[in-house]
LUMVEXMAR-917437 format. One record per residue (C-alpha): z, y, x; residue number from 0. Coordinates in steps of 0.05 Angstrom, whole numbers. Example, Ala and Ser with C-alpha at 12.3 -4.5 7.8 and 13.67 -1.06 7.14 Angstrom:
2
+--------+--------+--------+-----+
!     up !  north !   east !   n !
+--------+--------+--------+-----+
!    156 !    -90 !    246 !   0 !
!    143 !    -21 !    273 !   1 !
+--------+--------+--------+-----+
***
This chain:
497
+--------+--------+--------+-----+
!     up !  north !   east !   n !
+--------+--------+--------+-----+
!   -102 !   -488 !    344 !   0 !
!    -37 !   -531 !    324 !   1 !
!    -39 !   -499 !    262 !   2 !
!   -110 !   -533 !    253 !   3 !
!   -100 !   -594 !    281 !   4 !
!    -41 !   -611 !    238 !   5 !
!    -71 !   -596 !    171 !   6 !
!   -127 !   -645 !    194 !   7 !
!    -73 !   -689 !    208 !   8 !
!    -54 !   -675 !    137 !   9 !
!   -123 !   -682 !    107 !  10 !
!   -125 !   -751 !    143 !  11 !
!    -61 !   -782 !    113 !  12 !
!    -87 !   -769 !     41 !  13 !
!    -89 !   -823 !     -1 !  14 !
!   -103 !   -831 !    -78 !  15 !
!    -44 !   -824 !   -118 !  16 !
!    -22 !   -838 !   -191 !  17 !
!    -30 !   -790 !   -253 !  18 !
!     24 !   -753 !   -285 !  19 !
!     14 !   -760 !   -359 !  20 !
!     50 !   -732 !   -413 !  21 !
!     47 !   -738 !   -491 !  22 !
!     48 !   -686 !   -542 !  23 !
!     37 !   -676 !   -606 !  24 !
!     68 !   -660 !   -677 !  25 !
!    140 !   -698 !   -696 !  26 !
!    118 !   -753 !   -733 !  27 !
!     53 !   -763 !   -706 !  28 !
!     74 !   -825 !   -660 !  29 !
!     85 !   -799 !   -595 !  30 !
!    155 !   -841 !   -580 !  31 !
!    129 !   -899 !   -625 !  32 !
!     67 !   -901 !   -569 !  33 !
!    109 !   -891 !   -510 !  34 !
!    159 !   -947 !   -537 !  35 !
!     93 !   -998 !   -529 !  36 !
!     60 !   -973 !   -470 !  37 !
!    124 !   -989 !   -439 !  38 !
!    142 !  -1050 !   -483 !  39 !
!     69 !  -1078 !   -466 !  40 !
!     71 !  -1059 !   -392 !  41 !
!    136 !  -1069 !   -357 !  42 !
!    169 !  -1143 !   -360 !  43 !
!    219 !  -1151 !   -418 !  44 !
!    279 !  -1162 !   -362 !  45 !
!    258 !  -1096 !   -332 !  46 !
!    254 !  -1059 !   -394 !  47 !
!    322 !  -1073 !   -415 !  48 !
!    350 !  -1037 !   -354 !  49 !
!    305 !   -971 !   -371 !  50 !
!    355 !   -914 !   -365 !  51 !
!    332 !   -875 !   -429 !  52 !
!    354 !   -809 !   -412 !  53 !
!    313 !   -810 !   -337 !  54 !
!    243 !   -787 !   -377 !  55 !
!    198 !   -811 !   -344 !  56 !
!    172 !   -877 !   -331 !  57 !
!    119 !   -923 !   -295 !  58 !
!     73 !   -979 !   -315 !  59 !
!     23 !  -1017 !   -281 !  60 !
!    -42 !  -1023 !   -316 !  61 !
!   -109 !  -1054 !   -272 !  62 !
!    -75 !  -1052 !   -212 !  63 !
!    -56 !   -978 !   -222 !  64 !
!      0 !   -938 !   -229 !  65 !
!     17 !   -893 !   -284 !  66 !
!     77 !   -846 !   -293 !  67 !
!     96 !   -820 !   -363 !  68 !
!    138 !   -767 !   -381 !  69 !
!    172 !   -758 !   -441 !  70 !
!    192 !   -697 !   -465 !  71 !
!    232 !   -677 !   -522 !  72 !
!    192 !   -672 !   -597 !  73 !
!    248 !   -629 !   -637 !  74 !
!    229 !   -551 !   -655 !  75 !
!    287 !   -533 !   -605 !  76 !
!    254 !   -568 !   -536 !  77 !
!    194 !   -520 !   -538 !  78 !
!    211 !   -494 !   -467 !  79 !
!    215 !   -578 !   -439 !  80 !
!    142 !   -594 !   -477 !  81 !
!    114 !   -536 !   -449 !  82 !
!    139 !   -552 !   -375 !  83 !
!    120 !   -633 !   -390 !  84 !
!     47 !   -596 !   -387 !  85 !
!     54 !   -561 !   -323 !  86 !
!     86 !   -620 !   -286 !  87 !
!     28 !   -662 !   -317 !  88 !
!    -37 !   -681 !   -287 !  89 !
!    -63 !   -708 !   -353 !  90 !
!    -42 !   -691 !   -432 !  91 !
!    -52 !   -735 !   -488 !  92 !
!    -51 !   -702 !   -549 !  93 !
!    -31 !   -746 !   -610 !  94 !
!    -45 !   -738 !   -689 !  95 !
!    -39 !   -777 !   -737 !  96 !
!    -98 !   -799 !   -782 !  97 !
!    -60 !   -794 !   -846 !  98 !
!    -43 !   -724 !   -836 !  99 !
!    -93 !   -691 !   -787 ! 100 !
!    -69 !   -636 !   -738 ! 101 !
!     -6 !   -594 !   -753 ! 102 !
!     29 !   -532 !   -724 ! 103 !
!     59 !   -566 !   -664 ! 104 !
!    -16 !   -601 !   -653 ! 105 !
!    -39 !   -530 !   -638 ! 106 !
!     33 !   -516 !   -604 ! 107 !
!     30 !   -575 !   -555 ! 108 !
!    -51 !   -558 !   -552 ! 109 !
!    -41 !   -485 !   -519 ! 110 !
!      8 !   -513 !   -477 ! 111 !
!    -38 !   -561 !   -448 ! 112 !
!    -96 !   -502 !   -446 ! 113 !
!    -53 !   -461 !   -411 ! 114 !
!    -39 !   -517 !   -360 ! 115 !
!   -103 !   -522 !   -341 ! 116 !
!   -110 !   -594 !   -340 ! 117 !
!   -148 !   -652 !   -379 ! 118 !
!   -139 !   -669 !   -442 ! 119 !
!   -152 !   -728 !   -491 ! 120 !
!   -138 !   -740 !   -569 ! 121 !
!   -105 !   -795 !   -586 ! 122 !
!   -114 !   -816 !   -670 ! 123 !
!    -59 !   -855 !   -683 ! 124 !
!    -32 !   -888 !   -749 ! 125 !
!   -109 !   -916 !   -757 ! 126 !
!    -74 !   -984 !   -791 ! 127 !
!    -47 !   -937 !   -845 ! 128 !
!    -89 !   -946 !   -915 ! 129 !
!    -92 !   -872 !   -928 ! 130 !
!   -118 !   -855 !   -863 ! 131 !
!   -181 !   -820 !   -850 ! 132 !
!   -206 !   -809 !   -784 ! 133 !
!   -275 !   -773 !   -800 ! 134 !
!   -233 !   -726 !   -837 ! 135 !
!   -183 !   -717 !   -783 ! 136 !
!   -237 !   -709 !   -729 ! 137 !
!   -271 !   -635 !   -777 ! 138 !
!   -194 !   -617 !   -786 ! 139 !
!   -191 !   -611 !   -708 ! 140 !
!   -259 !   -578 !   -705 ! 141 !
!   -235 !   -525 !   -754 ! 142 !
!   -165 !   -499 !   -717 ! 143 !
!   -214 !   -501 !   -649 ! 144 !
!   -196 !   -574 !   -618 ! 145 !
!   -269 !   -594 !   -606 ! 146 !
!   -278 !   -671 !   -589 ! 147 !
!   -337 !   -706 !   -569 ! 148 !
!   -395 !   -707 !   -620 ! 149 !
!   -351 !   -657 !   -656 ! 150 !
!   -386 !   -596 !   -622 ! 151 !
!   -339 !   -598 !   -556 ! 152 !
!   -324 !   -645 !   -490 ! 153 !
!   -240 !   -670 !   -509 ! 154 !
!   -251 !   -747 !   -497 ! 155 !
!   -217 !   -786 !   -561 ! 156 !
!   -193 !   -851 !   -577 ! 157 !
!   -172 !   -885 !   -651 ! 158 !
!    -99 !   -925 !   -640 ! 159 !
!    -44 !   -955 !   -682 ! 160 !
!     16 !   -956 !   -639 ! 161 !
!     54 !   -991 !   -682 ! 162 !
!     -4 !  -1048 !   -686 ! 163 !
!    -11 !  -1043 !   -614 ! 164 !
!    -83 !  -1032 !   -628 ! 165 !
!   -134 !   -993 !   -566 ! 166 !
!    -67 !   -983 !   -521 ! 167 !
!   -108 !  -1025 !   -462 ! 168 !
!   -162 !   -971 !   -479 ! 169 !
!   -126 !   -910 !   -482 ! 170 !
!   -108 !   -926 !   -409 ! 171 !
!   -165 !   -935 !   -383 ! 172 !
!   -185 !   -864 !   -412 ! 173 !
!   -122 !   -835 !   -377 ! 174 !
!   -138 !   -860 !   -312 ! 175 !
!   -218 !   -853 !   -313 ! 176 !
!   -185 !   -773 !   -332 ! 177 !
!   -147 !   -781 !   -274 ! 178 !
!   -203 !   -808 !   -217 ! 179 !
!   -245 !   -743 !   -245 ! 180 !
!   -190 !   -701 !   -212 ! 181 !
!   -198 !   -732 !   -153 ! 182 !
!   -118 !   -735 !   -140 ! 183 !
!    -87 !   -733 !    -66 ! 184 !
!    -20 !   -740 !    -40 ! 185 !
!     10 !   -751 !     42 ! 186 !
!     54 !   -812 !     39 ! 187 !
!     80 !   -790 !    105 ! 188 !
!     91 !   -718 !     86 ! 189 !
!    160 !   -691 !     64 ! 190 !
!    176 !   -703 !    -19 ! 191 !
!    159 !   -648 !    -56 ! 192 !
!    156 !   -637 !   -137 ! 193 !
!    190 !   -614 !   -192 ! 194 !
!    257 !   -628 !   -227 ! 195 !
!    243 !   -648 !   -298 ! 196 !
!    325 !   -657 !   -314 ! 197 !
!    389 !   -653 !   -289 ! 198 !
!    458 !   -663 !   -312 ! 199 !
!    533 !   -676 !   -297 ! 200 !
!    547 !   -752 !   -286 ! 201 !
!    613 !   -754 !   -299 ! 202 !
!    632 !   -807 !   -254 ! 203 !
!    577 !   -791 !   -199 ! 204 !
!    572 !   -709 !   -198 ! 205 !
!    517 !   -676 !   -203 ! 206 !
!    446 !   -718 !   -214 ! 207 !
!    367 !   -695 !   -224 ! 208 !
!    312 !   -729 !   -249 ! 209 !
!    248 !   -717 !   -209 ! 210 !
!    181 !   -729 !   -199 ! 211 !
!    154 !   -738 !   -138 ! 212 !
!     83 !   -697 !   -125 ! 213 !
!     66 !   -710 !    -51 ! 214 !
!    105 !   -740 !      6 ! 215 !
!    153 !   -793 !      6 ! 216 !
!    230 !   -791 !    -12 ! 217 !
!    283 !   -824 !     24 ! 218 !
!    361 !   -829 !     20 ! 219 !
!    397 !   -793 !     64 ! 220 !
!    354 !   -742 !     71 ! 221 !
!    362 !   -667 !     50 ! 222 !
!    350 !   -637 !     -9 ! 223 !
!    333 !   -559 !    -38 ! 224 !
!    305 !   -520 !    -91 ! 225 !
!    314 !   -447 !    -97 ! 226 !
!    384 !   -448 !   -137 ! 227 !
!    419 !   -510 !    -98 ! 228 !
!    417 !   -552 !    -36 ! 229 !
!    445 !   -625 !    -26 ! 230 !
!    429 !   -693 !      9 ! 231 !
!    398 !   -749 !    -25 ! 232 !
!    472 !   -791 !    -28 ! 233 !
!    443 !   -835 !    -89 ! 234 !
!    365 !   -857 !   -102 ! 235 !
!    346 !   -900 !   -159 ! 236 !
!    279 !   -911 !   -193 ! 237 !
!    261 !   -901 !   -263 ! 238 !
!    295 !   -975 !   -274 ! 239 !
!    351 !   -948 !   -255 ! 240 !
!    346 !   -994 !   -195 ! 241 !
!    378 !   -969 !   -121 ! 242 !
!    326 !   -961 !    -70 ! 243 !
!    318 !   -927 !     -8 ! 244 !
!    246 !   -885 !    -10 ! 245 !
!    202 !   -882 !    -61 ! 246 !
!    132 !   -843 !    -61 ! 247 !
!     93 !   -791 !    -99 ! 248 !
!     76 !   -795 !   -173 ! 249 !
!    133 !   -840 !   -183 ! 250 !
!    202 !   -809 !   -227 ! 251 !
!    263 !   -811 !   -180 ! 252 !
!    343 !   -801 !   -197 ! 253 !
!    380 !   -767 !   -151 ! 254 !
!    444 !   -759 !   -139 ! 255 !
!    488 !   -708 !    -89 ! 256 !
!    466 !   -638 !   -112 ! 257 !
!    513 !   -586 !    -92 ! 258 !
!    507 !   -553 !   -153 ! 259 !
!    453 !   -574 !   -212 ! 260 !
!    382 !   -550 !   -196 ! 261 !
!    345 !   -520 !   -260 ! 262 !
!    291 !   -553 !   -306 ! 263 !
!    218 !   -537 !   -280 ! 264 !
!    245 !   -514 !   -202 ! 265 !
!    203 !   -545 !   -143 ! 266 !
!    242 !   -581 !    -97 ! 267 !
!    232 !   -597 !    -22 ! 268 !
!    264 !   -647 !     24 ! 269 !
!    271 !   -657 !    105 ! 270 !
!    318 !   -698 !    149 ! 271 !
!    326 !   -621 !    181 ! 272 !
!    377 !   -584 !    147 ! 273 !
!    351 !   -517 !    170 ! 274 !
!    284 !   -533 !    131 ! 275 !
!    309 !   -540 !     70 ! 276 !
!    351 !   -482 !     75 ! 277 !
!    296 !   -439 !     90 ! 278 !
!    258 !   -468 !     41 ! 279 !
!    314 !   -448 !     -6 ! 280 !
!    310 !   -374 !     21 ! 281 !
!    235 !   -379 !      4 ! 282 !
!    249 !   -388 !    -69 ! 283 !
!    304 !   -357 !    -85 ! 284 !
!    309 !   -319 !   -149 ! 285 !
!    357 !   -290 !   -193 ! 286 !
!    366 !   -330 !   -251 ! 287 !
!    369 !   -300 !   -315 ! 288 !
!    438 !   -287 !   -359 ! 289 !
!    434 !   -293 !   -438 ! 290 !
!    481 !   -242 !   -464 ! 291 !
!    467 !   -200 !   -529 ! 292 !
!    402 !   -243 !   -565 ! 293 !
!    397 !   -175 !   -612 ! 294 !
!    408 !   -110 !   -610 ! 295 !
!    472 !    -84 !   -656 ! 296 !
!    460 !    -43 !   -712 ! 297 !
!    526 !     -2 !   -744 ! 298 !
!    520 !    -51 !   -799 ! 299 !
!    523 !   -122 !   -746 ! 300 !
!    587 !   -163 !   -733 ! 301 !
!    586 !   -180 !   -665 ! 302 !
!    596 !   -266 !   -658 ! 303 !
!    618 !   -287 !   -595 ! 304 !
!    602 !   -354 !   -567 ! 305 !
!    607 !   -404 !   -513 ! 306 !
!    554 !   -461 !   -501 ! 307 !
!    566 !   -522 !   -469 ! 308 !
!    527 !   -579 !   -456 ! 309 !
!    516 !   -647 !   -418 ! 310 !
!    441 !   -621 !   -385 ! 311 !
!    403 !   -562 !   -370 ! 312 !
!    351 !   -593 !   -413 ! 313 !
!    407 !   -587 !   -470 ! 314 !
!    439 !   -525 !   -459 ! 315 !
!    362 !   -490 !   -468 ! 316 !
!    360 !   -531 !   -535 ! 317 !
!    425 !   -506 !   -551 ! 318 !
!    399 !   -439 !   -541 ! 319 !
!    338 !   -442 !   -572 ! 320 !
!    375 !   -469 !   -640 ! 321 !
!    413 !   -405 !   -632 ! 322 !
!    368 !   -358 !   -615 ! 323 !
!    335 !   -390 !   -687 ! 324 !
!    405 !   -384 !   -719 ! 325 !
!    406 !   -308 !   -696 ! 326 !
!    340 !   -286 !   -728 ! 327 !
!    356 !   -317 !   -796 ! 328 !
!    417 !   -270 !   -800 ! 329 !
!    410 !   -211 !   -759 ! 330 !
!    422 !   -150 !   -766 ! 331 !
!    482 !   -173 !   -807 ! 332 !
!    509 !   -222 !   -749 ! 333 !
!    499 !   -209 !   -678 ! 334 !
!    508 !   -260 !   -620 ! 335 !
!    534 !   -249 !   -552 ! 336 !
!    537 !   -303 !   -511 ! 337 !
!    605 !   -300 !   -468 ! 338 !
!    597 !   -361 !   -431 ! 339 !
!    536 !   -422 !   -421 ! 340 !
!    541 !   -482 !   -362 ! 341 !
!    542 !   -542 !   -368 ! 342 !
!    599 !   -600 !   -362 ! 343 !
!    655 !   -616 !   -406 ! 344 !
!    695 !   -564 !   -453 ! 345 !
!    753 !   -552 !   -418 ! 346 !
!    817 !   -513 !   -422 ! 347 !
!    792 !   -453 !   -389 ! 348 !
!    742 !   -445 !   -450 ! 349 !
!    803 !   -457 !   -495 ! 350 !
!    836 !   -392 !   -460 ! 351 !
!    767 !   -351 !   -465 ! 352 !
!    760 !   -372 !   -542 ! 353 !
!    823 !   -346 !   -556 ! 354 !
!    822 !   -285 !   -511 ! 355 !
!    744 !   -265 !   -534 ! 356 !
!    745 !   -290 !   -609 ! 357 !
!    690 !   -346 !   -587 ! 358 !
!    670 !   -398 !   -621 ! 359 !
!    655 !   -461 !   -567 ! 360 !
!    587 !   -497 !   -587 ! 361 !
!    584 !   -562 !   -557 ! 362 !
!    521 !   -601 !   -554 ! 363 !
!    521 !   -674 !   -533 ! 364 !
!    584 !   -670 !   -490 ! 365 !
!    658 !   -684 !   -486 ! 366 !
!    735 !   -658 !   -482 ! 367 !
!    779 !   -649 !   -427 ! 368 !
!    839 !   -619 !   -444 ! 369 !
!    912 !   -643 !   -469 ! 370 !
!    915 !   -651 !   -559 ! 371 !
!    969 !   -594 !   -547 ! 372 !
!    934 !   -542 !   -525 ! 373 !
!    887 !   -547 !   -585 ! 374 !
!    953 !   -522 !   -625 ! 375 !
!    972 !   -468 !   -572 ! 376 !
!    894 !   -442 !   -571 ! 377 !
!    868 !   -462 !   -638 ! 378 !
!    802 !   -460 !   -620 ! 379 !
!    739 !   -458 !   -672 ! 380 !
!    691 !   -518 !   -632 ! 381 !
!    624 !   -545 !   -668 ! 382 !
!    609 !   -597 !   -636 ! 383 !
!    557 !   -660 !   -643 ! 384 !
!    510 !   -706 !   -603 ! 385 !
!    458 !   -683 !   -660 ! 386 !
!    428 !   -624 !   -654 ! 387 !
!    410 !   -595 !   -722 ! 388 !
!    484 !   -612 !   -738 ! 389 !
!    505 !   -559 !   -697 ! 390 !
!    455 !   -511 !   -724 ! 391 !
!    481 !   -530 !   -795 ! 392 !
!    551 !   -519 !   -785 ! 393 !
!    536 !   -458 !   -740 ! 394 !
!    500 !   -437 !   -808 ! 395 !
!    548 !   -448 !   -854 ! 396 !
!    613 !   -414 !   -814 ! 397 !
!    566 !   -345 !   -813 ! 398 !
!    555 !   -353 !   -883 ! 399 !
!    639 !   -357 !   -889 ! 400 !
!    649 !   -304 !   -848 ! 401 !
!    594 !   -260 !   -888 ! 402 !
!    634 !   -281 !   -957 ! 403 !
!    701 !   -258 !   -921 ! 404 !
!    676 !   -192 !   -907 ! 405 !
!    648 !   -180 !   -964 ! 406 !
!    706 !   -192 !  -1008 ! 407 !
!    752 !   -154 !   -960 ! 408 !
!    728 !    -84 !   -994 ! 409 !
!    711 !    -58 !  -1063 ! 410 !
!    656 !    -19 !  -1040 ! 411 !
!    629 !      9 !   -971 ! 412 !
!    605 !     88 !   -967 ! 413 !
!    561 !    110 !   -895 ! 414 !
!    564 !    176 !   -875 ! 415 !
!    508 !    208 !   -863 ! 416 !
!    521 !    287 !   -866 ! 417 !
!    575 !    324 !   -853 ! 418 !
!    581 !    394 !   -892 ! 419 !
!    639 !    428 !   -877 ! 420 !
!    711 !    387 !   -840 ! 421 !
!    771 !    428 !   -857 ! 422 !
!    840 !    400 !   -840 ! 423 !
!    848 !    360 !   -888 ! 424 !
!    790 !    353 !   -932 ! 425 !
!    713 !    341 !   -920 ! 426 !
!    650 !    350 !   -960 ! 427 !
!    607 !    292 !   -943 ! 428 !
!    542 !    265 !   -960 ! 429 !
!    515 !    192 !   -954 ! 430 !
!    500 !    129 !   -988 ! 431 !
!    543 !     76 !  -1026 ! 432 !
!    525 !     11 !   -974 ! 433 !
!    568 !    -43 !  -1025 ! 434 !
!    602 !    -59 !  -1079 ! 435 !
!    630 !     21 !  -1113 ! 436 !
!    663 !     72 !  -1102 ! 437 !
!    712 !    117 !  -1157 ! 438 !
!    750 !    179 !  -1152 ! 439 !
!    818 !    180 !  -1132 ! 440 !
!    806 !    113 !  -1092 ! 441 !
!    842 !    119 !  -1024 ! 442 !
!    797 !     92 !   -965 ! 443 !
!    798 !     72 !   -895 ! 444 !
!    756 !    102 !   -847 ! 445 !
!    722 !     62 !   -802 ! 446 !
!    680 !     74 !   -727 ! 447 !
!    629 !     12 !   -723 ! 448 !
!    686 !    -43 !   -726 ! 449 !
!    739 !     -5 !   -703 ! 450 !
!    793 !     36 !   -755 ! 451 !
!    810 !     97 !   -741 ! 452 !
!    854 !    129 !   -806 ! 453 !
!    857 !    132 !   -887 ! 454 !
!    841 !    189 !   -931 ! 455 !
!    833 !    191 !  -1003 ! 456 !
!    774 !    213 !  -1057 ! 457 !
!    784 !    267 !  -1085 ! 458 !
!    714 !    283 !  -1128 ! 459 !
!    644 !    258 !  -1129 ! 460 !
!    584 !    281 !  -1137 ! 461 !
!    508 !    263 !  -1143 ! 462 !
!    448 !    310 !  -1161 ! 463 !
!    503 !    368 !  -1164 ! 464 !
!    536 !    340 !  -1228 ! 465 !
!    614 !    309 !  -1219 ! 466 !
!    618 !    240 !  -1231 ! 467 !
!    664 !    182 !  -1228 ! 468 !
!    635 !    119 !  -1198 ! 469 !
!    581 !    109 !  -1147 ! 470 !
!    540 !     42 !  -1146 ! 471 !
!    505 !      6 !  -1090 ! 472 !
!    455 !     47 !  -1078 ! 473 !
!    465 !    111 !  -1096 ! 474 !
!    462 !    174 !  -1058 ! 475 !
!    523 !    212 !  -1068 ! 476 !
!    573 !    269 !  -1043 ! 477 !
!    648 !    262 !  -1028 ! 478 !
!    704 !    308 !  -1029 ! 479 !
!    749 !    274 !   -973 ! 480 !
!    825 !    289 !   -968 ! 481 !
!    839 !    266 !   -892 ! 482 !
!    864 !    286 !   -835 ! 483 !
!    813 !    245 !   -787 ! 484 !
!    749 !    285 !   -758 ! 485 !
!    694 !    251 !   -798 ! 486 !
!    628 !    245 !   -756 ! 487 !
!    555 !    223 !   -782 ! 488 !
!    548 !    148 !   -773 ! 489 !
!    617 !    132 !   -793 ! 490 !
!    643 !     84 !   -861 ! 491 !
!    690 !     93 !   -912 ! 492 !
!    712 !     28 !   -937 ! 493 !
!    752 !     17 !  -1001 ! 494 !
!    801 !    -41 !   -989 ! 495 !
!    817 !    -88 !  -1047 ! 496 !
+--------+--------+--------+-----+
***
């Protein structure tokens, strides 16, 4: 009967609250040229000069009502952030350009939003441009299956120019009329709850999350949980980056005082009673996933270590992605195992795994702290940049060195793949040449995957049971091997220069 009466208590404290928008589309298309004058247009030039860029979300006023707007990531390598911007979203504009109609991230950031299960609305920007064309744009849509209004579907749309500040005012008053539909509800008095849309070391205040807040109100000095960390609210600022003491649902929130930094997309849950947050904790615990091998080794794969570091969560998954890209280009040849990802500064205790694992550190968009020395005494191999396609380019071009190196460390490189007969000393083998050639009378190392176990020396080869001299690339041949190693199928022989 308690139960009952305090969920009617519950229904009674319900109140309208704000939409959650986000904005996707294809890079190019506008999207941070849109959310640069919404915000320019809505929120007081003073304000707007103290925006803390990296918080992601923002609110603006706009006939009396609130809006909050996320902005997510548009690069190839923040797939995983757009597609959570969605979920945490209660609305999804989807912009294209009228100069160029819909492209592969247009149907990208489109699933997404189907998936999400909420409302949707096109957005035509660049309409100011002379070579736009919005009829045309409107049957490119209709052909990859994005049916607008009069188009053969129901997706609302609107023509803009961002840049000319042209239909903004309209756009959001299509955003909220897409918000009333949904009849949103939120308990001011209830306890916060929502989702953590970044998080990141401070350097100078610990560890900090951005939030947004989905029902309840948030107050400092209360405490704080998701499944992978607790922590009282020690610092609360608004998307101004303004100190405050509560703020309510819909609204983005920085917090600092995390014990440790709660992942991207995890709900969180505060209470002035410790015990509820821990058990709310309990509730949702999970064990989070560990990257290690992105590939499976073949015999042929040179296993490449690395260690990731970077400032955010939200970076470190970017980081990944731009390797888990980098991996496909050159596997099986190169295969990654990641010895180490968190996030923070590179310090001297990835120095001493670099060295002691053959690592190479990749740092994305975060800093040193170690002494100049003990870059001597490690001599560590760091790529580092705030830029992320810089470190996919130089990750690049240090496999393609490597792959060069190896190459020209042998003359030619023989697999086994049947053994005939293994006396003492010699062995009839059969196999293929892999590289480069192979001669009589050439001696060889023999080799187990990457690891050398002897020498030998050839002493005749043969292919389609006449004796020849040299073996190509290619070429399926027998060996006469003088050697005193036990040859097995699946090992190398590799002729050194």
């Amino acid at each position: 009967m308690e139960k009952n009466m305090g969920e009617q208590n519950e229904q009674n404290n319900l109140v309208e609250r704000p939409p959650v928008v986000v904005i996707l589309g294809h890079v190019d298309h506008g999207k941070t040229t849109l959310l640069d004058t919404i915000r320019k247009t809505k929120i007081t030039e003073e304000e707007a000069g103290g925006i803390t860029q990296t918080i992601g979300a923002y609110e603006i006023v706009h006939q009396g009502k609130k809006i909050t707007f996320i902005d997510t990531p548009g690069h190839q390598a923040f797939k995983k952030m757009r597609a959570f911007g969605a979920k945490v979203a209660d609305v999804a504009v989807l912009i294209v350009a009228a100069d160029e109609g819909p492209k592969e991230q247009t149907l990208e950031a489109f699933n997404y939003i189907k998936e999400a299960g909420i409302p949707v609305l096109v957005a035509i920007n660049k309409i100011d441009r002379p070579q736009s064309d919005v009829l045309k744009t409107k049957n490119q849509l209709s052909k990859v299956g994005i049916y607008l209004e009069g188009f053969g579907g129901e997706i609302p749309s609107i023509e803009i120019s961002a840049k000319q500040e042209i239909n903004i005012d309209q756009l959001l008053d299509l955003i909220l009329l897409l918000g009333g539909f949904q009849q949103l509800k939120a308990d001011p008095k209830g306890p916060a709850k929502g989702l953590v849309i970044e998080s990141f070391l401070d350097y100078k205040r610990g560890n900090t999350a951005t939030l947004i807040i989905k029902n309840g109100t948030l107050h400092r000095g209360q405490f704080i949980g998701t499944f992978s960390s607790l922590g009282k609210v020690k610092i609360l600022e608004d998307f101004l980056g303004k100190k405050v003491e509560s703020l309510t649902f819909s609204s983005p929130a920085r917090v600092v005082g995390f014990e440790t930094l709660p992942l991207v997309g995890e709900e969180f849950f505060t209470s002035f009673d410790f015990e509820e947050v821990k058990n709310f904790k309990k509730e949702k615990e999970t064990k989070r996933p560990i990257t290690t091998l992105l590939e499976n080794p073949t015999k042929e794969s040179l296993i490449f270590r690395l260690i990731l570091k970077a400032k955010s969560l939200g970076a470190l998954e970017a980081l990944k992605e731009i390797v888990k890209s980098v991996q496909k280009e050159f596997y099986p040849k190169i295969v990654f195992e990641i010895v180490k990802e968190n996030l923070g500064v590179v310090s001297e205790g990835d120095l001493k795994l670099a060295k002691t694992s053959k690592a190479i550190i990749l740092a994305f968009d975060t800093k040193k702290d170690f002494e100049k020395e003990l870059l001597e005494l490690y001599q560590p191999k760091i790529i580092e940049s705030k830029i992320i396609y810089e470190i996919q380019k130089n990750l690049e071009r240090e496999l393609n060195e490597i792959l060069k190196e190896e190459k020209e460390k042998f003359l030619g490189e023989f697999e086994i793949l049947k053994v005939f007969s293994s006396l003492k000393k010699r062995k009839l083998i059969g196999g293929k040449v892999i590289s480069g050639e192979i001669k009589i009378n050439q001696e060889v190392r023999i080799f187990s995957d990457d690891k050398e176990l002897g020498g030998g020396k050839i002493l005749n080869l043969r292919k389609l049971k006449k004796d020849i001299k040299i073996a190509k690339e290619g070429e399926e041949i027998g060996i006469l091997l003088e050697s005193e190693i036990e040859v097995k199928e699946g090992f190398f022989l590799r002729v050194l220069k």
